[in-house]
Backbone as CSV, one residue per row, in Angstrom:
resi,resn,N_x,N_y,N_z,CA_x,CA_y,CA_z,C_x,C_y,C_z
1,UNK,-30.065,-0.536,-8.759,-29.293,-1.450,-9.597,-29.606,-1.185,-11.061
2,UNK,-28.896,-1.391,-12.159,-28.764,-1.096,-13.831,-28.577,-2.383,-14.038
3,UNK,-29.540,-2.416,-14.889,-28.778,-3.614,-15.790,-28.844,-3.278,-17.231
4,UNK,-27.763,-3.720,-18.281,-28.092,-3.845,-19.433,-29.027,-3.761,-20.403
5,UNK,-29.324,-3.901,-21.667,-30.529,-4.066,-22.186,-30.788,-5.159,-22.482
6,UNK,-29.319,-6.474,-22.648,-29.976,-7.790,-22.941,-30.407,-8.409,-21.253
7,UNK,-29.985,-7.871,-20.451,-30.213,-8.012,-19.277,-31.739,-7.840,-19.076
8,UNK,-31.735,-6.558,-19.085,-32.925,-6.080,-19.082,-34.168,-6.859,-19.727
9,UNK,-34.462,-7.177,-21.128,-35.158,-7.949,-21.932,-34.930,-9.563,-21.727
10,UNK,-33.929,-10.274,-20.510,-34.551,-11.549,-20.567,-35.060,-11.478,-19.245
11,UNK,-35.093,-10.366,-18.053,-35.661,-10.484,-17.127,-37.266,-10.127,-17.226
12,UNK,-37.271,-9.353,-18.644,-38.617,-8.968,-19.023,-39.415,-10.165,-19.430
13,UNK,-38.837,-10.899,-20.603,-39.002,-11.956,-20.911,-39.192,-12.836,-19.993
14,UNK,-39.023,-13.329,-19.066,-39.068,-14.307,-17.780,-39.922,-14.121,-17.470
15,UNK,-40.539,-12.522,-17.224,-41.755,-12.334,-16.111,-42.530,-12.722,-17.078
16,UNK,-42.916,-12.792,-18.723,-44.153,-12.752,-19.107,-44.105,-14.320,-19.081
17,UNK,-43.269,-14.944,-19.239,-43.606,-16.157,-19.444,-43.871,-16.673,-18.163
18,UNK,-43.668,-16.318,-17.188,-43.793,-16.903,-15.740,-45.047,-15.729,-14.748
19,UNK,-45.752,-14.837,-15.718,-46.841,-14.129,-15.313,-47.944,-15.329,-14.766
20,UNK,-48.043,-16.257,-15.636,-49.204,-17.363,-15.299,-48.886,-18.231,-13.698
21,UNK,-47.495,-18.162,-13.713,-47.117,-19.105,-11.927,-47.166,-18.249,-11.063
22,UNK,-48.098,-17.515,-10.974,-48.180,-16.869,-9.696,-46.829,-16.353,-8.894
23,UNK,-46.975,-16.257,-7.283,-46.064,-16.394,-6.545,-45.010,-17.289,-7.301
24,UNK,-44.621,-18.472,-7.384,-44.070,-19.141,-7.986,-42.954,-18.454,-8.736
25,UNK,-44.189,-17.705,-10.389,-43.137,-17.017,-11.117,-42.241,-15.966,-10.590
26,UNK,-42.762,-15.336,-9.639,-42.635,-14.137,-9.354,-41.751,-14.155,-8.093
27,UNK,-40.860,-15.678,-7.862,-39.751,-15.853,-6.929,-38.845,-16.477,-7.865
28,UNK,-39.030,-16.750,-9.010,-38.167,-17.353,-9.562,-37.113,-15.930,-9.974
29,UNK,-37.860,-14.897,-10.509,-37.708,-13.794,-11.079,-36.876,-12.995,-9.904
30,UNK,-37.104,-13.111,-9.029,-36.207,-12.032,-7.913,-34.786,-13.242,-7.348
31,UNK,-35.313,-14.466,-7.689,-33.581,-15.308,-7.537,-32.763,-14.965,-8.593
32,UNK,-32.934,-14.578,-9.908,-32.513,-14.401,-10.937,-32.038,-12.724,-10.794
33,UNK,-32.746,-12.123,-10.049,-32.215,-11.110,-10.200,-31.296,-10.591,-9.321
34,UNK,-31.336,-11.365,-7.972,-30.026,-11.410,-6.766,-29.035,-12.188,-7.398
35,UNK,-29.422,-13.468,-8.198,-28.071,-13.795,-8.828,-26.987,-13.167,-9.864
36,UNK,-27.771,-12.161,-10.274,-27.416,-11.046,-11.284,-26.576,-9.791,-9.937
37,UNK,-26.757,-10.107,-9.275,-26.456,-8.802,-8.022,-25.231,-9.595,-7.555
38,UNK,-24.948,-10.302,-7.635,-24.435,-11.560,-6.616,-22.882,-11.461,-7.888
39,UNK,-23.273,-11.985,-9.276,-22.352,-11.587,-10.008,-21.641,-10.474,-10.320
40,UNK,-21.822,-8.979,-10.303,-21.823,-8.255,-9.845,-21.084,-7.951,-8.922
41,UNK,-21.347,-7.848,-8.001,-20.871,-7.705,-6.752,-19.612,-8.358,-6.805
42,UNK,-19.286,-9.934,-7.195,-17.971,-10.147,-7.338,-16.971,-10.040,-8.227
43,UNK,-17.548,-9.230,-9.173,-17.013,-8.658,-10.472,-16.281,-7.559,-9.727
44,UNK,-16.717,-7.297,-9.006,-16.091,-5.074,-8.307,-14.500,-5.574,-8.512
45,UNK,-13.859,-4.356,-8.524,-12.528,-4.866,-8.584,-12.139,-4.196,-7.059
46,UNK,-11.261,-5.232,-6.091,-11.117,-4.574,-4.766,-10.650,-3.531,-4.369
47,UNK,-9.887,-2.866,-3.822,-9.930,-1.304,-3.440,-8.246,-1.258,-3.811
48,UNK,-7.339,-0.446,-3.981,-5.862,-0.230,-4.202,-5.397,-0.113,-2.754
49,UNK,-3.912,-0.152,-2.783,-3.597,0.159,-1.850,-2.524,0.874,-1.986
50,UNK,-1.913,2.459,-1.275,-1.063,3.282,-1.709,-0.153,3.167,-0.418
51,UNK,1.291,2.822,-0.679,2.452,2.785,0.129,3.024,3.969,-0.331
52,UNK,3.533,4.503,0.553,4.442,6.149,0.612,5.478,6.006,1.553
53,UNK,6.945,6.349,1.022,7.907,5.681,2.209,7.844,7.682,2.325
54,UNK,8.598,7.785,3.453,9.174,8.441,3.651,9.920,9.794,3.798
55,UNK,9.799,10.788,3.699,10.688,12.213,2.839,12.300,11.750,3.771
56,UNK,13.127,12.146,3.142,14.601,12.443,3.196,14.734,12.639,4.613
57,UNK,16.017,12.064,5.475,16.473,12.135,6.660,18.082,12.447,6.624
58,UNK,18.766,12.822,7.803,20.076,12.855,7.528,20.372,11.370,7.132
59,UNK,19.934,10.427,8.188,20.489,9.387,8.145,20.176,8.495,6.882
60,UNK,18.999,8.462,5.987,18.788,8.184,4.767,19.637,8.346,3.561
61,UNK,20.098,9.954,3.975,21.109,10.216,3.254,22.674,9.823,3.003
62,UNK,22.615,9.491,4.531,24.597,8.787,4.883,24.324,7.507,4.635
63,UNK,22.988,6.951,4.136,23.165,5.473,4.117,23.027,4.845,5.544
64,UNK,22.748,5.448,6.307,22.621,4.417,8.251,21.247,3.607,8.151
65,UNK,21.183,2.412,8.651,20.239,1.490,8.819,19.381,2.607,10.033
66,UNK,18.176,2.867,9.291,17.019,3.617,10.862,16.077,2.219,10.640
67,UNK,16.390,2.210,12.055,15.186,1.396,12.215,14.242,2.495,13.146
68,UNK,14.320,1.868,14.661,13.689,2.586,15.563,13.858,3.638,16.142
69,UNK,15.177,4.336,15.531,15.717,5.517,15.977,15.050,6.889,15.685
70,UNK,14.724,7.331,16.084,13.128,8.571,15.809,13.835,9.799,14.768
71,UNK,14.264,9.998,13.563,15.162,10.734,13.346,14.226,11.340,12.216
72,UNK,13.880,13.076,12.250,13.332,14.046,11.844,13.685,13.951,10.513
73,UNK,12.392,14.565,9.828,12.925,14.784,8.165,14.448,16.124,8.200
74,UNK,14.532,16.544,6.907,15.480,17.228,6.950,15.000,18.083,5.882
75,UNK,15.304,19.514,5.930,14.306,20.398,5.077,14.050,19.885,3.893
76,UNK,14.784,19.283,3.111,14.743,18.208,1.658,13.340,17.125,1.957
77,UNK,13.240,16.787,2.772,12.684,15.701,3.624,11.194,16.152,3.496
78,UNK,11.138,17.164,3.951,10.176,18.155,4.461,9.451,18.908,2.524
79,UNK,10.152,18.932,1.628,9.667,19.372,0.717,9.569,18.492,-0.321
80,UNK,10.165,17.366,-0.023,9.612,15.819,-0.622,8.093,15.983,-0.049
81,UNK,8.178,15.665,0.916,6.711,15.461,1.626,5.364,16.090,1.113
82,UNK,5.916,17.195,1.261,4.906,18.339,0.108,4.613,18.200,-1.213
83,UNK,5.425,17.873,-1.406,5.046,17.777,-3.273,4.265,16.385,-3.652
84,UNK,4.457,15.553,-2.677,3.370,14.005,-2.699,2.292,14.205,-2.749
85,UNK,1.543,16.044,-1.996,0.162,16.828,-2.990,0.097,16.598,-3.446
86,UNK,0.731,16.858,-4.365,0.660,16.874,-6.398,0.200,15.098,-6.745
87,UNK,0.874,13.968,-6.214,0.713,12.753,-6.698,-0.619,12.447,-5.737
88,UNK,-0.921,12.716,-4.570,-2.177,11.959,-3.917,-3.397,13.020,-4.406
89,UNK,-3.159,14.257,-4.848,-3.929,14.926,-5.025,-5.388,15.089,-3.932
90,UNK,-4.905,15.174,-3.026,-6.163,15.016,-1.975,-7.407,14.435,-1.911
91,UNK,-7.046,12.500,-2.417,-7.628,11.791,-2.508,-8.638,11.290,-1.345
92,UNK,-9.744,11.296,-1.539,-10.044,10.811,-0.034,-10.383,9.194,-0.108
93,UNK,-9.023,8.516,0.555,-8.513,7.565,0.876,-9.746,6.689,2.336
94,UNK,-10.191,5.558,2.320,-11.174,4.935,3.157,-10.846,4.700,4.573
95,UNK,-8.982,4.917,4.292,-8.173,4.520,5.201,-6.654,5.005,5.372
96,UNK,-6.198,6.081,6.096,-5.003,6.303,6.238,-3.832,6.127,7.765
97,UNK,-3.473,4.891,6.901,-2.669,4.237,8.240,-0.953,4.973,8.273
98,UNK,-0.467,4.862,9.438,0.943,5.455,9.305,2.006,5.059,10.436
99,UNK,2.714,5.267,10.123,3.757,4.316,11.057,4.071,5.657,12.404
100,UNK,4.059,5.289,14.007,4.353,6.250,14.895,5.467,7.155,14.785
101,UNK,6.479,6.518,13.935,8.151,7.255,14.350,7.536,8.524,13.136
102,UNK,8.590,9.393,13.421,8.318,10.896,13.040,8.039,11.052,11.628
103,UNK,9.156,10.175,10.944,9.299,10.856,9.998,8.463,10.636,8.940
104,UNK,7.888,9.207,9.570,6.729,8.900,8.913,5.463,9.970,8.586
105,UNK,5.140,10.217,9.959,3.868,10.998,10.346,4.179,12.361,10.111
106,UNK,5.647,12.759,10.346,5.146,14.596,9.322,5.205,14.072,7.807
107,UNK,5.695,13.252,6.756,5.356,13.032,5.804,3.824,12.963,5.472
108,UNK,3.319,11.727,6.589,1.856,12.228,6.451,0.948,13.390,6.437
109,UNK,1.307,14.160,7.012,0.547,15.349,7.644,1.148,16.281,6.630
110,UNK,2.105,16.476,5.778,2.580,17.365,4.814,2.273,16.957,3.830
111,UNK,1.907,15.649,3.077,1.054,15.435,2.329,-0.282,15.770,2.590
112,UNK,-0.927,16.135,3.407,-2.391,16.325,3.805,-3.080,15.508,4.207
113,UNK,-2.748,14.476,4.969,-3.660,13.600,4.957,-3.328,13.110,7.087
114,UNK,-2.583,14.255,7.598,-2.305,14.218,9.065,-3.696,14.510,10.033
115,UNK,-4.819,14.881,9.328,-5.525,15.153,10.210,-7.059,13.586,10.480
116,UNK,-6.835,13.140,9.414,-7.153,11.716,8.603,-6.273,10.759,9.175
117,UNK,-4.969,10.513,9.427,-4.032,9.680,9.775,-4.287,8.795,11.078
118,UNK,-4.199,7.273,11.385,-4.013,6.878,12.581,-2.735,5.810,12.631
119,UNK,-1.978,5.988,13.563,-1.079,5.280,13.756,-1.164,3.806,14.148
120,UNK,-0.004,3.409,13.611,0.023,1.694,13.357,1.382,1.197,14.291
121,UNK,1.816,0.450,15.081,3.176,0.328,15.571,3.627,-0.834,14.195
122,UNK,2.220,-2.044,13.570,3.093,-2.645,12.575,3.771,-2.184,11.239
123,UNK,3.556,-0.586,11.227,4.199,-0.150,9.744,5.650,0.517,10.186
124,UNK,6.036,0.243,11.888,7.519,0.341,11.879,8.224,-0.487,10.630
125,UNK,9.496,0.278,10.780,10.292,0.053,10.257,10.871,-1.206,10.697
126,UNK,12.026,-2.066,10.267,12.574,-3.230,10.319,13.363,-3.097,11.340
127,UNK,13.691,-4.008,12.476,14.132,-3.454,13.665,15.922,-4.025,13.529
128,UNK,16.902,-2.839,13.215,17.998,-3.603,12.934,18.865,-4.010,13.906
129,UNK,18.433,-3.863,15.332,19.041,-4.788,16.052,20.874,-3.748,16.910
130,UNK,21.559,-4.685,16.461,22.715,-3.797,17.313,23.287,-3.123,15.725
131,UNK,22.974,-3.289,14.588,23.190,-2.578,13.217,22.529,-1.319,13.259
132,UNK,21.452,-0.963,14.239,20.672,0.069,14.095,22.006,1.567,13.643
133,UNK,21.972,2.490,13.092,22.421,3.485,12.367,24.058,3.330,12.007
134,UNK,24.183,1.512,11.605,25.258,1.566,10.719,25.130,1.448,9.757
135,UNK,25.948,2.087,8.291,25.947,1.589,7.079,26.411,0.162,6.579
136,UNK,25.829,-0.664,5.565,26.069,-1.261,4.759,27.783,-1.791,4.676
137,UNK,28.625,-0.665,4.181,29.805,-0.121,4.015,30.828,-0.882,5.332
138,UNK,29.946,-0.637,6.398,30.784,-0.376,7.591,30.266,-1.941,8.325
139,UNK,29.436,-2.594,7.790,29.131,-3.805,8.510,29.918,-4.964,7.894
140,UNK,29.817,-4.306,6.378,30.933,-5.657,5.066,32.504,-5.610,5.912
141,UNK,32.941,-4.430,6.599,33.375,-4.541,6.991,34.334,-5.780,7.720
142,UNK,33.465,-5.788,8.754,33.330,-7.545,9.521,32.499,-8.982,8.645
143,UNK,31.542,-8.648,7.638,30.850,-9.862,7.580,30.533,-8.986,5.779
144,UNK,31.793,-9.811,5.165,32.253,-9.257,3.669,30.371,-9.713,3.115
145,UNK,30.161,-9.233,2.081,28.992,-9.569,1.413,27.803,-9.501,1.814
146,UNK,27.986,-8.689,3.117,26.300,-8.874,3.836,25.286,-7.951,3.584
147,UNK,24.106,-8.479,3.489,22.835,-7.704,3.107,21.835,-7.721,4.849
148,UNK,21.197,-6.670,4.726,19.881,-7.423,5.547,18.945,-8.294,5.031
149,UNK,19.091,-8.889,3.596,17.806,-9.709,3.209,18.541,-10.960,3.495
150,UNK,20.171,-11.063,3.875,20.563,-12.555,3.468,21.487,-13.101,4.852
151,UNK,21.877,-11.788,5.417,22.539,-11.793,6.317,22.151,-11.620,8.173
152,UNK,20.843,-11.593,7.961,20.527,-11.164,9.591,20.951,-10.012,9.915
153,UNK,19.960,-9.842,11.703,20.537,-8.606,12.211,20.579,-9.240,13.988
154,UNK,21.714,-8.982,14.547,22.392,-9.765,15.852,20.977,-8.504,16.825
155,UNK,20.434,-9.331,17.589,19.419,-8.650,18.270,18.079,-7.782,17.880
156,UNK,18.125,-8.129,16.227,16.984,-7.457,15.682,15.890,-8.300,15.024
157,UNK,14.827,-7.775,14.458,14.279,-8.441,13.939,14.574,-9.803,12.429
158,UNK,13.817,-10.735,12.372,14.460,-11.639,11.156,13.387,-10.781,9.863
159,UNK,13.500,-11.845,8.855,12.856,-11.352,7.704,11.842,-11.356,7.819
160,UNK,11.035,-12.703,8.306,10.186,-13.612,8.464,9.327,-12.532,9.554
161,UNK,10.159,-12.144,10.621,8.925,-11.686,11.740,8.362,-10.421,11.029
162,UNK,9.452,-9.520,10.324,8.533,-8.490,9.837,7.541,-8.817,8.623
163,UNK,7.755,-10.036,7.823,6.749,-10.491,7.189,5.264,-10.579,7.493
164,UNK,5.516,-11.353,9.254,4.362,-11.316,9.643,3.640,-9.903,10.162
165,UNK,4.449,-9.385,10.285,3.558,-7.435,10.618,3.377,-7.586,9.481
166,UNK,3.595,-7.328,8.163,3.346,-7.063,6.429,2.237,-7.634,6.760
167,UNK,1.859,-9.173,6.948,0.373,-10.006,6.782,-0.399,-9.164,7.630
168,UNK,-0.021,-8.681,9.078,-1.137,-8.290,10.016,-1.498,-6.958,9.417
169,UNK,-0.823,-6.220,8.609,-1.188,-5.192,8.281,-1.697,-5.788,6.894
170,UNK,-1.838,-6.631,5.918,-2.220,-6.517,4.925,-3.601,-7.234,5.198
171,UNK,-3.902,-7.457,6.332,-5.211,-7.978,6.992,-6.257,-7.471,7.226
172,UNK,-5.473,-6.460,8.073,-6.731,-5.134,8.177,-6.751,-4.609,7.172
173,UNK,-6.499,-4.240,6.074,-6.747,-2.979,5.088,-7.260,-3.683,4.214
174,UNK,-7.396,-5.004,3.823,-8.315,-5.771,2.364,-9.276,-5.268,2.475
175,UNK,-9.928,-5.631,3.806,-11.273,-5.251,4.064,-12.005,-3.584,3.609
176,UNK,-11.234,-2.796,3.284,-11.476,-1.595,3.847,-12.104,-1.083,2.327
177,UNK,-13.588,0.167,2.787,-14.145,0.075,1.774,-14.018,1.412,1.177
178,UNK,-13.133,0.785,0.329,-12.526,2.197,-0.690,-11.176,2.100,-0.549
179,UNK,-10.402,2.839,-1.103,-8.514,2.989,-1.201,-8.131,3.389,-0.263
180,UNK,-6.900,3.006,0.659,-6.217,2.522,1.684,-4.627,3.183,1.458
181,UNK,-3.783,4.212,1.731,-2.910,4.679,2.287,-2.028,4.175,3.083
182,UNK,-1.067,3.829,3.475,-0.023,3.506,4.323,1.360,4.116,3.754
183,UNK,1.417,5.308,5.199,2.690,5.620,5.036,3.922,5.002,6.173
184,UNK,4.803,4.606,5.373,6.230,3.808,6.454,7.149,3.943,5.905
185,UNK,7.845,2.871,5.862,9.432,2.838,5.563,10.107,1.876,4.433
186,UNK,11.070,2.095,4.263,11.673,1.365,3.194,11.667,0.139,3.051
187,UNK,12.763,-0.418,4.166,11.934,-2.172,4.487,11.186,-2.471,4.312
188,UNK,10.398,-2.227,5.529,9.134,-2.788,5.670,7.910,-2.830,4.473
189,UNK,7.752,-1.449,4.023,7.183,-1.620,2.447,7.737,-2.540,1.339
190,UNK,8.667,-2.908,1.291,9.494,-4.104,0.334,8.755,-5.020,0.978
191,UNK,9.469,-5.672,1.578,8.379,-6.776,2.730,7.317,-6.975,2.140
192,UNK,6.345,-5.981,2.569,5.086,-5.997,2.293,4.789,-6.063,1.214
193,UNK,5.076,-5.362,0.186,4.879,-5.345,-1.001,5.589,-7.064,-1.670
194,UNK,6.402,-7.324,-1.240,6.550,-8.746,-1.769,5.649,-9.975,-1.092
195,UNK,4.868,-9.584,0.221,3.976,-10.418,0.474,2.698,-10.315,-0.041
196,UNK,2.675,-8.974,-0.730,1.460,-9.159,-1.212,1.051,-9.875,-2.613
197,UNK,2.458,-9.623,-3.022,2.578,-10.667,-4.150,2.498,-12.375,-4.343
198,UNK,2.359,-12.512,-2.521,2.712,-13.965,-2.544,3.666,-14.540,-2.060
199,UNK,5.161,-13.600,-2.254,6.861,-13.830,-2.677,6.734,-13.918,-0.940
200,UNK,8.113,-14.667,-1.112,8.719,-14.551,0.766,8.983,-13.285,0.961
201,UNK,9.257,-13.270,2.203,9.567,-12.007,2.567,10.892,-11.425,2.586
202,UNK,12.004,-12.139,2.185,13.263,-11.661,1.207,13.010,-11.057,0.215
203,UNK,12.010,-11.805,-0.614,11.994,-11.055,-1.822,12.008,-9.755,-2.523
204,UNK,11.462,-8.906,-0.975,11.584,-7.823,-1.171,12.920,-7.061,-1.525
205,UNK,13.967,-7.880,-1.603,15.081,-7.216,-2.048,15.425,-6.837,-3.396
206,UNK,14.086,-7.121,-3.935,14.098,-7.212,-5.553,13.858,-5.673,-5.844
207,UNK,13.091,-5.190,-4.657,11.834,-3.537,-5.118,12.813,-3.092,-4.247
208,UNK,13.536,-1.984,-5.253,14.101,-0.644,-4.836,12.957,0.243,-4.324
209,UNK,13.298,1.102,-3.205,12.045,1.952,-3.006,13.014,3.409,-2.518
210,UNK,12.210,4.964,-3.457,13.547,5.487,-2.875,12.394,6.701,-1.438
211,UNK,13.080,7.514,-1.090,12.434,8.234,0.145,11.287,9.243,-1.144
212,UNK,10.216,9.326,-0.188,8.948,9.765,-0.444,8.926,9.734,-2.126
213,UNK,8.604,8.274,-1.878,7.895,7.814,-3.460,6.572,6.927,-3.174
214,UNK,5.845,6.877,-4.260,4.616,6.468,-4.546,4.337,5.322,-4.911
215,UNK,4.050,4.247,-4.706,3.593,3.137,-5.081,2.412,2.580,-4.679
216,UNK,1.272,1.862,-5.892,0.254,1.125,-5.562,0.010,-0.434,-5.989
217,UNK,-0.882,-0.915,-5.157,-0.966,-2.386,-5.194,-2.536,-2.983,-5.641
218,UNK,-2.573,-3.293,-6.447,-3.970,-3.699,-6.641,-4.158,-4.933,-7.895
219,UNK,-5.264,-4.987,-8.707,-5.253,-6.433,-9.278,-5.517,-6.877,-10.651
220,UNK,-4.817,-7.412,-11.296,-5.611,-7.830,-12.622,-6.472,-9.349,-12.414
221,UNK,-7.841,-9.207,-12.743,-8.678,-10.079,-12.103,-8.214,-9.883,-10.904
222,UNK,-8.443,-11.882,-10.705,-7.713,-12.333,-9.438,-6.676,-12.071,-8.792
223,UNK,-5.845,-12.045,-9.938,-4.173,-11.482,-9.682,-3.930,-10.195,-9.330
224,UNK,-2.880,-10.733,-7.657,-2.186,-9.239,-7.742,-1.542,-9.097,-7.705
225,UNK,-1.221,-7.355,-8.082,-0.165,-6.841,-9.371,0.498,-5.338,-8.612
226,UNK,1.252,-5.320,-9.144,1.648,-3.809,-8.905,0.934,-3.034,-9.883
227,UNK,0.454,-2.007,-9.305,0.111,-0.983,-10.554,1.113,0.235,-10.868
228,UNK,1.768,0.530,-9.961,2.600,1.948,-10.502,4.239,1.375,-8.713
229,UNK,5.136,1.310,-9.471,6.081,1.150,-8.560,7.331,2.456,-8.436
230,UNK,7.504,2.962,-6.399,8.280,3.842,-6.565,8.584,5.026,-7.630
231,UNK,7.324,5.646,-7.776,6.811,6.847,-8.228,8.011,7.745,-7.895
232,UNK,8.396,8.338,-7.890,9.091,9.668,-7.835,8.766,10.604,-7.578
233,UNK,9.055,11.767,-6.196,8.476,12.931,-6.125,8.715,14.151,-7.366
234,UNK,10.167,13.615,-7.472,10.958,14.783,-8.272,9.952,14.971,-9.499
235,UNK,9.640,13.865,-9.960,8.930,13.914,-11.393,7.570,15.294,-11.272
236,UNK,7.480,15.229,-10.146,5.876,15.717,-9.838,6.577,17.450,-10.045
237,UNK,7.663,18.101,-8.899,8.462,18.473,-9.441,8.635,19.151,-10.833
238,UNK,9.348,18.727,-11.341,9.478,19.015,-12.827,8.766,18.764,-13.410
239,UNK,6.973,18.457,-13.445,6.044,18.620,-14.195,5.444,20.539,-13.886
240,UNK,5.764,20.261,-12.883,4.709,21.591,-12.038,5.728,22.764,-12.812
241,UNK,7.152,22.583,-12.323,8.028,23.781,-13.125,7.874,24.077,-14.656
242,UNK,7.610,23.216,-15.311,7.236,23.130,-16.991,5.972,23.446,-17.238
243,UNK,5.061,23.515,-16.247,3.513,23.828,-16.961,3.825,25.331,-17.027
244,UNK,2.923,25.947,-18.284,2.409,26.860,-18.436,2.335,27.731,-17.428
């Protein structure tokens, strides 16, 4: 343990004046100095947490609701994935969680971090029910103005239940000692990311998130905050082409 120098000089100070109480002094002096450990200790600032949706799919691309439908990156997909190197820089993370469906887990593993990775069934995606791989476009269709944050899904999950996967997953990973990884999906990271804020779990309709981007969660003080939202691969990209 370090302490300071005014630190230092009133714990010095203490002992001489409390040299004469024996035992006495010489417990007063080690409460003072666990209470100094104790402050400390809750000073640490807690660990971040890094959400990564995705690399590029066909169906991402046409706009189709994936929920549970297992659907492969797409070579775009596949070189998103790669270049998230460049932004995780082969961090070694305390904890790298990832969602089972594919496209999750070769994102993981093409970022580098597949051999590190354990799968989660709560960082599925949002389960859309009998909407599963329709567009937006094609549902206003029948039900003019509809969203999934406002409108439901007929046989799928509500807002609320995937909220509660967001909590069960934002449960296990507080704990975790050091920075924490989770790669999933678009939804469900909104979700989450608005529960971690506090917000319902609609709210997430506020955070655009686009395929294999970067975002972290962590705190000012007490408060938590976003620190960097939907990062961009491309950027990483066109830094690397411009260097020297």
């Amino acid at each position: 343990m370090r302490f300071t120098r005014v630190q230092a000089s009133e714990v010095a100070k203490n002992a001489i004046r409390f040299e004469a109480g024996g035992q006495s002094g010489e417990r007063w002096i080690r409460g003072r100095v666990a209470s100094k450990i104790a402050l400390m200790a809750d000073a640490r600032t807690p660990p971040e947490i890094w959400l990564v949706r995705h690399g590029e799919t066909a169906w991402s691309t046409a706009g189709r609701h994936t929920g549970r439908t297992d659907v492969p990156l797409t070579d775009v997909g596949r070189e998103q994935a790669r270049a998230l190197r460049a932004i995780l820089g082969g961090r070694r993370f305390a904890s790298v969680l990832t969602s089972p469906l594919a496209r999750a887990r070769e994102t993981c593993s093409l970022a580098g971090f597949g051999d590190v990775a354990e799968p989660l069934d709560d960082l599925r995606e949002w389960d859309y029910g009998a909407y599963e791989g329709r567009t937006t476009a094609s549902i206003r269709e029948e039900r003019p103005g509809w969203t999934v944050w406002s409108g439901g899904v007929p046989e799928g999950e509500t807002a609320e239940q995937v909220g509660e996967r967001a909590r069960r997953v934002l449960a296990r990973v507080e704990g975790a000692d050091g920075e924490v990884a989770l790669f999933s999906h678009a939804h469900f990271l909104r979700v989450l990311a608005a529960t971690w804020l506090g917000l319902p779990p609609v709210d997430g309709r506020l955070f655009r998130l686009d395929t294999a981007s970067v975002s972290r969660l962590g705190w000012e003080r007490e408060t938590r905050v976003f620190l960097t939202w939907n990062e961009d691969w491309r950027l990483v990209r066109e830094a690397l082409a411009g260097a020297p």
